[in-house]
N, C-alpha and C positions, 0 to 999 in steps of 0.2 A: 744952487748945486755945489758939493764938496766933489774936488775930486781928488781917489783915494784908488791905489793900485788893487787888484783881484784877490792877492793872498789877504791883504788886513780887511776885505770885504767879507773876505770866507768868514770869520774869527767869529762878526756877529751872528750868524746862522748858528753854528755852533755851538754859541753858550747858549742859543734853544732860549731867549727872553720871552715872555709873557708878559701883556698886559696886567697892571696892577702889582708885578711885583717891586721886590725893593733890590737892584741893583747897583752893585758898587764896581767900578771902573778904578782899580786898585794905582798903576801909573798912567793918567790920562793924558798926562802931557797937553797938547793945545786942543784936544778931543777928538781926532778923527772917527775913533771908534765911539768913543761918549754918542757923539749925535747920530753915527749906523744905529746906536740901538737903542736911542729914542725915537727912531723912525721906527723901528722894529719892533715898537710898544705902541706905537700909534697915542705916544706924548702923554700913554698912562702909566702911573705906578710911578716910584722915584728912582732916579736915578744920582748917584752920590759918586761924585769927580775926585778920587786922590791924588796930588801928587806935592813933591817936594819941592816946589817951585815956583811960588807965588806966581810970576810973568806967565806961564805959558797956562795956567788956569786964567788968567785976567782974558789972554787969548779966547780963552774956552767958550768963556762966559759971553765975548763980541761974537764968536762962531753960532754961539747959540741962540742969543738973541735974533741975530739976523738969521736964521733958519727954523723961526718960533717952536725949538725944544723950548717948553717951560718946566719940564718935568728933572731935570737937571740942578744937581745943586754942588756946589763947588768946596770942596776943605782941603786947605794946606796941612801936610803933614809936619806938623811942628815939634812935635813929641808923640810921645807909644800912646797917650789915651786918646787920641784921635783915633786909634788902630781898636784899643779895648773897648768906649763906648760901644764899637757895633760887634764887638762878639756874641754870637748865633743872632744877630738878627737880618741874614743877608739872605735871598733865595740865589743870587748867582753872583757870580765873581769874575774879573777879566785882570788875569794879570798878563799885561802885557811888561815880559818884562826888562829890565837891561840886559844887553849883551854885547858880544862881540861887533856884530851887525855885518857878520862873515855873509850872508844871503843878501846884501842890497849894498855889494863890491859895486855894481856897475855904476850904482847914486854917487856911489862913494870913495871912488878909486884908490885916491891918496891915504884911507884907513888903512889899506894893508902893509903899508910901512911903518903904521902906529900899534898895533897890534902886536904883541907880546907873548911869551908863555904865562910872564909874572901877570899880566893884564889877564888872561882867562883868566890863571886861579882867583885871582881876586871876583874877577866877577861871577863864577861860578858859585865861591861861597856866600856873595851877596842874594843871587837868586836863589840859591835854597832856603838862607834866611827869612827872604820875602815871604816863599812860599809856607814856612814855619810861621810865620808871623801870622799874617794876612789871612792864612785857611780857617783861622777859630772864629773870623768874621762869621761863617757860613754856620746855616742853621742844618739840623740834619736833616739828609736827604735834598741838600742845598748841592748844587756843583758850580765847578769855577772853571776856567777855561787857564790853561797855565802857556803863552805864545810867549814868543822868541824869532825877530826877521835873521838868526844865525840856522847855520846847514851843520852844526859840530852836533854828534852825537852826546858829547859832554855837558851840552847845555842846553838838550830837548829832553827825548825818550830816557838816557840815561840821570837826570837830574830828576823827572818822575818815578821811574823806579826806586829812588832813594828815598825818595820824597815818601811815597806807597808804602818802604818795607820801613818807613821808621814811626809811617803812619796807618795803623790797622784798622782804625774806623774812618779810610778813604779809599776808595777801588777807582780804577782808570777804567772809564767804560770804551774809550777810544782814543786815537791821534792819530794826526795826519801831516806828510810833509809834504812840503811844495819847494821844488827844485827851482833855481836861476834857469836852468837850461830848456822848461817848460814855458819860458817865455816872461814870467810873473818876477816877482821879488823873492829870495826865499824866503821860510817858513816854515813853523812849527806851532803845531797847538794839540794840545789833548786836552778831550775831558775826563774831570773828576769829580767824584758824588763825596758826600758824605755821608756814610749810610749809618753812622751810630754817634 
C-alpha cells in the first residue's frame, strides 16, 4: 500500500491513462503518481519516470519493485535529448510541476517564511518552460495533465492560459482546484489536448 493524500490521487483519474499506452511522468520524483497510474493501467502499456535527480528515481524504482509496477521505466534528465528523443511519441503526459507549494502550508509550515516574490518569479518562469519544453513530448491529440500543490492563481489557471494563447495547436479541455480548507492538500490540475 502507498499512501498518498486525495488531491495527488485525483491527478491520476484525470490524465484518463489507458491500458497499452506510452505514458511519461514528466517530474516524478520518488513516484507517487508514477505507481497511481500503473495501477490505472493494470501494469500495461509504458510508463517513462522523469526527473532531474538521480536519488529520488533510485527511490522510484524500490517503490516499484516492491508494488510489482513493471511497466515503469526510469530516466534522469541530464540534458534536452532526453526531452527530444520522445517528441510526439507520448499519448499522455503529467507534469507535475515545481512550485511555490502555497497549498500543503499545513506539511510545511516553516515554507512561508522561505517564500518570496523573487522565488515565484523564478519559479513561475521555470514552469512555463517546462511546459514549453515537455508538451512536443505529446503526439497529437495526445493530452497532459499540467498540476501544481500551490492555490496562486499565477501558477495554475493563469500559467495555462499563457501556456494555450502562445500554443494554438493545444486547447484546455478542463481544470480543477482543490482548496486547503476542503480538508485535502491544495491543488491544481488542467487538462490539455493536443489537437494539431
Amino acid at each position: 500500500f502507498e499512501v498518498q493524500d486525495a488531491s495527488s490521487q485525483k491527478i491520476g483519474y484525470f490524465l484518463d491513462v489507458k491500458e497499452g499506452q506510452r505514458v511519461v511522468d514528466a517530474c516524478a520524483g520518488a513516484g507517487g503518481k508514477t505507481l497511481h497510474l500503473a495501477a490505472l493501467m493494470g501494469n500495461k502499456g509504458q510508463i517513462i519516470a522523469l526527473d532531474i535527480f538521480e536519488w529520488k528515481l533510485a527511490e522510484l524504482k524500490r517503490r516499484a519493485k516492491r508494488a510489482g509496477a513493471h511497466n515503469i521505466e526510469t530516466r534522469v534528465i541530464s540534458d534536452t535529448k532526453v526531452i527530444k528523443r520522445l517528441h510526439d511519441k507520448v499519448d499522455r503526459l503529467l507534469i507535475d510541476a515545481p512550485c511555490s507549494g502555497l497549498g500543503v502550508l499545513k506539511r510545511n509550515p516553516d515554507s512561508k517564511w522561505k517564500i518570496d516574490q523573487d522565488f515565484i518569479d523564478r519559479i513561475k518562469k521555470e514552469q512555463q518552460q517546462i511546459m514549453q519544453d515537455y508538451s512536443k513530448m505529446l503526439k497529437v491529440n495526445g493530452k497532459m495533465v499540467y498540476a501544481t500543490c500551490s492555490i496562486l492563481p499565477s501558477e495554475n489557471n493563469l500559467q495555462v492560459e499563457e501556456f494555450v494563447k502562445n500554443n494554438p495547436n493545444f486547447k484546455l479541455i478542463k481544470d480543477e482546484k482543490v482548496m486547503p480548507s476542503e480538508g485535502y492538500d491544495g491543488f491544481y490540475m488542467a487538462l490539455i489536448e493536443r489537437v494539431s
